[in-house]
N, C-alpha and C positions, 0 to 999 in steps of 0.2 A: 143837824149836819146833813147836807144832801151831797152827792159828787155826783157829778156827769162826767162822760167819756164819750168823746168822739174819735176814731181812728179816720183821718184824712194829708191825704200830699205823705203819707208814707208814714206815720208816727200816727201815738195817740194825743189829740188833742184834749184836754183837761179841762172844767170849769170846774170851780167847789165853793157854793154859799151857803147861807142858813138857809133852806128850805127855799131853793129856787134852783131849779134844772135847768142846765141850756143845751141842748144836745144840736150841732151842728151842720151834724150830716144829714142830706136831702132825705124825706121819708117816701120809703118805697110806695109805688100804688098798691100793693098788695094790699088786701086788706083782711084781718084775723077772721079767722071761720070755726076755729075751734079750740075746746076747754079741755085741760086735765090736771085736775088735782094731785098732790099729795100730801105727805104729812106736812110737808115744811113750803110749796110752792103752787103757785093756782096760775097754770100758764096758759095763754093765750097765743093761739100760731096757726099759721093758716091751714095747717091739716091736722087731724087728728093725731098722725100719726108723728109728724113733728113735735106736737104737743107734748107726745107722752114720748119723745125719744130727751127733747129738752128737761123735761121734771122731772125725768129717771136720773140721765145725767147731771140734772142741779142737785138731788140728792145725792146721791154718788160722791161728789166734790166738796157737799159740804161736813157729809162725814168725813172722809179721807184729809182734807184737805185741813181741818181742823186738827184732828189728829197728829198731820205732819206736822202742823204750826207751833200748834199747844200741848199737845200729849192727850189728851183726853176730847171726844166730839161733843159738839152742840149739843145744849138741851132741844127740847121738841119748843119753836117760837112761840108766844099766846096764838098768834094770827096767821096765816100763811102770808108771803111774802108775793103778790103780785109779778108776773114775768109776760113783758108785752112782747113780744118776737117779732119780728120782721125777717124772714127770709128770701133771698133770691139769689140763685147763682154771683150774679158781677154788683151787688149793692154790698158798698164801706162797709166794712166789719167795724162795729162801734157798741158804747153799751153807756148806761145812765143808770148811775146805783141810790135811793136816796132810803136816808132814814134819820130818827132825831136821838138825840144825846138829854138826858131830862134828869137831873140828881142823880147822876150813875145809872140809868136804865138808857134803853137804845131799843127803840120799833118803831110802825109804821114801816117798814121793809116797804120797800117798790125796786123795780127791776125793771129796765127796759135796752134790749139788743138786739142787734142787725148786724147782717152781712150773709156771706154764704152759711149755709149746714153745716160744711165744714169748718167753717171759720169760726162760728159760733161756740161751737164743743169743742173745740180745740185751742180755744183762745180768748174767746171774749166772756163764754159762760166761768172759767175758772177764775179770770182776771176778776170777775166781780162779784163773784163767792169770796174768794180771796178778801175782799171790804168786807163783805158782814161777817167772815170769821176775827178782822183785826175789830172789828167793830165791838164785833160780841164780847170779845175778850178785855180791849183795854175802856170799854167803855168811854170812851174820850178822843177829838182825833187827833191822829198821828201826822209828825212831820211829812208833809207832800211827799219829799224824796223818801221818806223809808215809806208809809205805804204803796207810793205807785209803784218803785222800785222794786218791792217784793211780791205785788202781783204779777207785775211783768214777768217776773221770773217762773210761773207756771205758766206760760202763753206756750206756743209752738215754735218748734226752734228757729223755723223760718220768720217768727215776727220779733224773736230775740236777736237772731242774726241783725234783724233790720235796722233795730236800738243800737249794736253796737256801730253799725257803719256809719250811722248818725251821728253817735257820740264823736268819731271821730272827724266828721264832718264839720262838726259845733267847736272843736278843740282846736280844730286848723284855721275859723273863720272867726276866731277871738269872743267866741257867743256861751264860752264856758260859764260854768257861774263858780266861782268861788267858797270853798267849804265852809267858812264860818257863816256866810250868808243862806244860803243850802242849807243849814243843820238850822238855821232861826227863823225859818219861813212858814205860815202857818195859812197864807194862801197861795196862788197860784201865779206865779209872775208873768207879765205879759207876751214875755217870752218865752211859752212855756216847753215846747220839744227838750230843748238842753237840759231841762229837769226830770223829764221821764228817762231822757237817753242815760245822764248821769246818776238818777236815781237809781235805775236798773243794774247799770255796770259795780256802780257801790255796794248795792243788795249781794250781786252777786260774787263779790269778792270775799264779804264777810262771813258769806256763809256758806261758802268753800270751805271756809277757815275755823268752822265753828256749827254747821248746821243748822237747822231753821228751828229749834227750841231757845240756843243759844240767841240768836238773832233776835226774839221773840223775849227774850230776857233784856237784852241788852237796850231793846228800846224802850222797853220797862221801865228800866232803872234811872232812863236819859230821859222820859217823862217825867216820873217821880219828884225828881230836883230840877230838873231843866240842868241838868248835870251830866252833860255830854263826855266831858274830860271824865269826868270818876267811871263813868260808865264804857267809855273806850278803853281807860288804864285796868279795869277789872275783866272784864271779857275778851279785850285782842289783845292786854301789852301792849298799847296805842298810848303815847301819851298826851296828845291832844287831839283836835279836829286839824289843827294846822300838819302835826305829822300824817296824820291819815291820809291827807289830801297828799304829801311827798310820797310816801310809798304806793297810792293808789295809783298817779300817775305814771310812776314807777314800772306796776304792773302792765298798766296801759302799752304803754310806751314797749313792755315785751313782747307783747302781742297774745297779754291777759294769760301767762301760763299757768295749767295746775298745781296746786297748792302743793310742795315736798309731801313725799310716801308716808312722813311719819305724821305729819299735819291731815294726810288726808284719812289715814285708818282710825283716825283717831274721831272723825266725824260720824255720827248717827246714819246706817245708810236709812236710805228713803224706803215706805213701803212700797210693795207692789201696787201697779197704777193698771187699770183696764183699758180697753183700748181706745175708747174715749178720751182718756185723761191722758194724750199726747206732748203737754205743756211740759210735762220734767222729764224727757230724755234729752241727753245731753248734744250740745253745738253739734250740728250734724258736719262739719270740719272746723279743723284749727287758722284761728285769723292770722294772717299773716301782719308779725310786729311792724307798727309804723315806723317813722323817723322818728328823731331825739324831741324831746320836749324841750321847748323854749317857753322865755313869758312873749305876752300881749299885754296890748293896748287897747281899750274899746269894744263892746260886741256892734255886730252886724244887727241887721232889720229881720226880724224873721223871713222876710221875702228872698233874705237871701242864700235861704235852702233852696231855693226852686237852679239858682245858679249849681253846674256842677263842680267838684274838688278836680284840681288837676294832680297829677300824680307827684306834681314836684312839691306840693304847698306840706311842710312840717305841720301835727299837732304842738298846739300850744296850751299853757298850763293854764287853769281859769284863772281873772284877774281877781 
């Protein structure tokens, strides 16, 4: 199982095969100058000093971040995990995670990200920790929308903001995807934005409402059987994927508010995060609710993000 990650034209763009990477975005001239190891990562970047700010931070994230997920961190890998870097101020923040799935075991770890310093550690190194902690865990992989979706959601809030204004760009230009389709997709559609935008907003509504163990359970249980329903009716009170999709759009359509006082004390708070680990603080402001949800007809071309939303155009519900 390999995934690649490109961030271009404002989103991340997606590939995922058996064991074949395609990473999109143009490679910087830069070229790597230097090594540093640690327990778990052997990175490559063109200063030393980046080297060892990136492998501190990739350990960092994969403790913590495993912790958040699962309750308990990684074992120490057989092998360290390869991290190619590319830095430059104004080069695509992007990232390419690959590793294999073999009778329930998962290695060969490789790692490869771009973009700015700060992009990197604040967005793209967590986003692809985030794979090999679901990795490490369910051994198997997960539906497109719930893992991209749930990395997304340690990214920086500026590259979360960016998902949701997307999602609503996708929902007003009939390029939604529909949730029984979205919940049985095991690659990458060719239209792929409207899956990370709605993967994301999905992630993140669930686990407002339940925390990221819960979360972490619930796709468990929905791999286990391919048993979405049982698994929505046990963990949200959801009775199928068809209602999740009505109230999710629901939430949308309010302009995504927080979950009731009592729904929210009731969630695992997060641990404390260093200041690296910029990804989980919260929407740096509140979005302001769209118009009503209508249905559609037909998706758009993906070209037809580069077109902008006018202010009058309603989101619409996925077909």
């Amino acid at each position: 199982m390999v995934c690649g990650h490109d961030r271009t034209g404002g989103g991340w763009l997606t590939a995922c095969r058996v064991l074949v990477v395609a990473c999109a975005a143009a490679a910087a001239g830069t070229s790597s100058a230097a090594g540093y190891r640690t327990a778990n990562f052997l990175v490559d970047a063109p200063t030393e000093t980046l080297a060892r700010r990136i492998g501190d931070a990739a350990e960092q994230y994969r403790h913590t971040l495993a912790v958040e997920w699962t309750g308990r961190p990684l074992p120490r890998w057989s092998r360290p995990c390869p991290i190619r870097a590319q830095v430059a101020p104004h080069l695509g923040a992007g990232g390419a995670t690959s590793f294999v799935f073999d009778k329930g075991e998962v290695f060969n770890w490789s790692m490869t990200i771009q973009g700015s310093e700060e992009r990197i550690l604040d967005s793209v190194l967590p986003h692809e920790i985030t794979h090999t902690v679901f990795a490490s865990h369910f051994r198997r992989p997960l539906p497109r929308w719930a893992d991209e979706g749930a990395c997304t959601t340690v990214e920086h809030p500026v590259e979360r903001a960016r998902q949701h204004r997307l999602l609503i760009e996708f929902l007003t230009t009939g390029r939604g995807i529909a949730f029984p389709e979205m919940f049985a997709m095991r690659e990458y559609p060719p239209d792929v934005l409207p899956l990370y935008s709605q993967g994301y907003s999905l992630a993140r509504y669930l686990i407002e409402r339940g925390g990221r163990h819960k979360y972490v359970a619930f796709v468990g249980d929905g791999l286990a059987a391919d048993d979405w329903k049982g698994a929505l009716a046990k963990h949200y009170g959801v009775g199928d994927v068809a209602q999740l999709q009505y109230v999710w759009l629901d939430w949308v359509r309010q302009g995504c508010p927080a979950p009731p006082a009592a729904v929210a004390a009731a969630v695992p708070p997060a641990a404390a995060w260093t200041a690296t680990s910029r990804g989980q603080s919260p929407d740096p402001e509140p979005v302001a609710a769209p118009p009503a949800v209508a249905a559609t007809s037909g998706r758009r071309s993906i070209y037809a993000m580069q077109a902008r939303r006018t202010a009058a155009e309603p989101p619409v519900a996925p077909r």
